[in-house]
Backbone as CSV, one residue per row, in Angstrom:
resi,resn,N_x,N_y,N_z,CA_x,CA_y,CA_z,C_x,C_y,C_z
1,UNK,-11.009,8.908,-38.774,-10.078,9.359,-37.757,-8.927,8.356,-37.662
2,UNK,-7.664,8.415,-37.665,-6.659,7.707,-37.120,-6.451,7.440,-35.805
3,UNK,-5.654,6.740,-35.899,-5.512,5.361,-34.505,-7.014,5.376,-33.782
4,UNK,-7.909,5.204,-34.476,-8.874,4.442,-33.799,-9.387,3.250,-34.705
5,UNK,-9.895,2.471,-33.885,-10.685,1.399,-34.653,-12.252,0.846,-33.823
6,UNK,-12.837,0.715,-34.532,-14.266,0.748,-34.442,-15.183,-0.808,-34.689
7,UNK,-15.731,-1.181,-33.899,-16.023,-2.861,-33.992,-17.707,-3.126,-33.520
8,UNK,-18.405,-3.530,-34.480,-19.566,-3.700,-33.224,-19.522,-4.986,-32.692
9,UNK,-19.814,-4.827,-31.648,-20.449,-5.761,-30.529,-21.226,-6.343,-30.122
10,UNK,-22.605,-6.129,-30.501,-23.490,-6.225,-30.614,-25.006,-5.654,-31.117
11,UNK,-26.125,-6.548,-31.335,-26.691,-5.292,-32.134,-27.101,-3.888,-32.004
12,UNK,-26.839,-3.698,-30.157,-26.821,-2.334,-29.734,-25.714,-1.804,-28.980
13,UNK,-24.418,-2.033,-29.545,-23.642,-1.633,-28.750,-22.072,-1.892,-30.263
14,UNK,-21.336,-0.467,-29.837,-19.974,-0.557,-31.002,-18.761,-0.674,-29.513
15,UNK,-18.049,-0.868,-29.918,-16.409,-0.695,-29.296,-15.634,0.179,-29.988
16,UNK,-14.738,1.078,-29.309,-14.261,1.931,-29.704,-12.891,1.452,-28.716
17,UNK,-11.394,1.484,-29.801,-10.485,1.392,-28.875,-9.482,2.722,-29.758
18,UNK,-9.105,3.510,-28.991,-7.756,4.430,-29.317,-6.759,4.421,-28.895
19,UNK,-5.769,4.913,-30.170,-4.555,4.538,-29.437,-3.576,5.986,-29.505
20,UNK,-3.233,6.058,-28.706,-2.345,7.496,-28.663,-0.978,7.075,-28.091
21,UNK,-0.198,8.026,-29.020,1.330,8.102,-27.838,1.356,8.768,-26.975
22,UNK,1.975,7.956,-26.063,2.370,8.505,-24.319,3.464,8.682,-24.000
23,UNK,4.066,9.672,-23.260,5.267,9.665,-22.893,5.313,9.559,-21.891
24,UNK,6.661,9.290,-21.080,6.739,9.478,-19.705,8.358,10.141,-19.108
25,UNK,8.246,10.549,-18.375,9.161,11.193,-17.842,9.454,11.092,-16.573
26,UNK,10.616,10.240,-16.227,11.126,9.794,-15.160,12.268,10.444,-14.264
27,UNK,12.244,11.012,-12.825,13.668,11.131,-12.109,14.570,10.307,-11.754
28,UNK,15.364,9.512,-11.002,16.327,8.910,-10.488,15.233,8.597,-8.725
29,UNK,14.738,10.062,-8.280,14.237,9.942,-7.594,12.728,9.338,-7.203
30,UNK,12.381,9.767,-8.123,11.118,8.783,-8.234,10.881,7.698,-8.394
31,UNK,12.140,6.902,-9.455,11.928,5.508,-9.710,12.525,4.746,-8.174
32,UNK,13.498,5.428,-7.370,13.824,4.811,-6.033,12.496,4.776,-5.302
33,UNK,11.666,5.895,-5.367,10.587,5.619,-3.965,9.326,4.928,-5.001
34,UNK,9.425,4.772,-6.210,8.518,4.043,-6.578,8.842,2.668,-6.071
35,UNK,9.828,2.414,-6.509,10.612,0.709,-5.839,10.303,0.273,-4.368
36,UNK,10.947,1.537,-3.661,10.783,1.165,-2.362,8.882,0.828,-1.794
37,UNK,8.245,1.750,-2.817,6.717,1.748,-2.242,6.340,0.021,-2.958
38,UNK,6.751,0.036,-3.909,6.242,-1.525,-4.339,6.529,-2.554,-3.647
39,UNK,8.141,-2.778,-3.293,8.359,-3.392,-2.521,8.160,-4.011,-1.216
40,UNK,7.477,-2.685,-0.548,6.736,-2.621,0.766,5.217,-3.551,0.588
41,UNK,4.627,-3.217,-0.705,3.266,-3.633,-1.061,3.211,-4.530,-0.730
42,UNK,4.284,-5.532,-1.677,4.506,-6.849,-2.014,4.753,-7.760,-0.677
43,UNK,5.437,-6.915,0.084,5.980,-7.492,1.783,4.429,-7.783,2.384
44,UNK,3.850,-6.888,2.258,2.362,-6.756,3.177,1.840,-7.883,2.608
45,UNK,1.600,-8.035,1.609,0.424,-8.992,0.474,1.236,-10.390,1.062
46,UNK,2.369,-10.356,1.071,3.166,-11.704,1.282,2.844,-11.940,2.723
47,UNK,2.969,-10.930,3.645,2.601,-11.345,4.912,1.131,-11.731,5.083
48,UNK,0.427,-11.171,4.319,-0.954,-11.258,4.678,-1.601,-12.599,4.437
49,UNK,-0.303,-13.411,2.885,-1.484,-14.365,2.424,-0.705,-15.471,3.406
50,UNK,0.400,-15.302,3.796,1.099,-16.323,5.022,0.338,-16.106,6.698
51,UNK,-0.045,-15.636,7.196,-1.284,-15.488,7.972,-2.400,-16.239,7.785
52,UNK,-2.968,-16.010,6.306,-4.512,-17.189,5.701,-3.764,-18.427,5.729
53,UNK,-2.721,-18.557,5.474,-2.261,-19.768,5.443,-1.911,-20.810,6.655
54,UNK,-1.414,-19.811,7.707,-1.581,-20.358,9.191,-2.816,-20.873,9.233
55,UNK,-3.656,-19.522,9.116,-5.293,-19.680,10.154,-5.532,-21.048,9.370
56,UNK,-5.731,-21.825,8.015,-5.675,-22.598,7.841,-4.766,-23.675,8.367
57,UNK,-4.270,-23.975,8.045,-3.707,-25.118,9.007,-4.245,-25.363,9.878
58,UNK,-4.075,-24.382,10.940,-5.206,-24.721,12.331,-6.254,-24.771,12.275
59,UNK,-7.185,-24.287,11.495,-8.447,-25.117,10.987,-8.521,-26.356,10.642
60,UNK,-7.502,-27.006,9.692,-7.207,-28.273,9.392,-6.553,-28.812,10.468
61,UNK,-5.964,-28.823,11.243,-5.281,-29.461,12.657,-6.350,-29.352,13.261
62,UNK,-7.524,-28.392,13.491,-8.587,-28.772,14.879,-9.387,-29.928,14.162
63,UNK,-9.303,-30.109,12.779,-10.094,-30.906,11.994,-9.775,-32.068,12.220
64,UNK,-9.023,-32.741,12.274,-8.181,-33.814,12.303,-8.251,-34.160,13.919
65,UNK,-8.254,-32.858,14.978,-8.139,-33.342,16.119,-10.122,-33.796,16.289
66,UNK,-10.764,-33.156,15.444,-12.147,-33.325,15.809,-12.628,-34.711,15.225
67,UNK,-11.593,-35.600,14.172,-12.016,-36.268,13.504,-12.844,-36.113,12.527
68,UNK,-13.209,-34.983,11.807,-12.955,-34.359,10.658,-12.860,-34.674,9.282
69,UNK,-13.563,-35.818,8.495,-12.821,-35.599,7.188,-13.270,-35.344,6.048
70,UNK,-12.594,-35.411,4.615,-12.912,-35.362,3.935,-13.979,-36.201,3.131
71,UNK,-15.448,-35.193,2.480,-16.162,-36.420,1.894,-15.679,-37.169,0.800
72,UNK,-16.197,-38.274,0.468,-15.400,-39.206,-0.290,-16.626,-38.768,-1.998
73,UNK,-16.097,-38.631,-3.141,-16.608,-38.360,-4.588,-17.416,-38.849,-4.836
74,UNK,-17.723,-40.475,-4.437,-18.771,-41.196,-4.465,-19.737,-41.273,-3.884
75,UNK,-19.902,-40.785,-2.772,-20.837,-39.987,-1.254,-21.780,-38.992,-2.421
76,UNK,-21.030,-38.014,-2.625,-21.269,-36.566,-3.220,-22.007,-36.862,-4.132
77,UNK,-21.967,-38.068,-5.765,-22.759,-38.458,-6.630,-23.905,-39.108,-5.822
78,UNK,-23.365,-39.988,-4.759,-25.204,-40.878,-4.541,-25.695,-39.350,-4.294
79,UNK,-25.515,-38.411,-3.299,-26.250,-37.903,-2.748,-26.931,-36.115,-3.687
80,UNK,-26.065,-36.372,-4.701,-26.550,-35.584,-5.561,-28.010,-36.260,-6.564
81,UNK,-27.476,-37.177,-7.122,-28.734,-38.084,-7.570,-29.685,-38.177,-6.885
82,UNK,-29.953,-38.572,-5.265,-31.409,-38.808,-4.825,-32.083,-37.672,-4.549
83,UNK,-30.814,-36.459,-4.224,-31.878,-34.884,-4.615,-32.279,-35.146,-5.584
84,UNK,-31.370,-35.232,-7.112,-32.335,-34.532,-8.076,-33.400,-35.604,-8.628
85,UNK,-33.546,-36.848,-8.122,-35.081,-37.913,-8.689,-35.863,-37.414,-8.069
């Protein structure tokens, strides 16, 4: 068969990938409200990950007000070692 190609994968399993031409067919109008809908997406996703990014901070600011800190690398090895002896 053409435009396919055939691969195994393993000893119970082949891959099969095909390839076909596609066309597409575009209005003036569609590519505007496609834009406008992406654009909107992108606004939301942007607002959303600037929000996680607040709530952080103020997690890290109550941290700091709680005295809070970070463990130190060398903490983390002793205390990994006397678990695993």
């Amino acid at each position: 068969m053409e435009n396919l190609q055939i691969t195994k994968q393993d000893d119970n399993t082949i891959n099969v990938v095909k390839t076909m031409p596609v066309s597409f067919a575009f209005t003036p109008e569609y590519l505007k409200t496609q834009r406008e809908a992406i654009l909107k997406s992108k606004q939301d996703f942007c607002d959303a990950r600037d929000k996680e990014i607040e709530e952080i901070d103020f997690y890290l600011s109550e941290m700091t007000k709680l005295g809070v800190v970070e463990k130190t690398k060398e903490v983390e090895e002793v205390v990994e070692k006397v678990i695993n002896e």
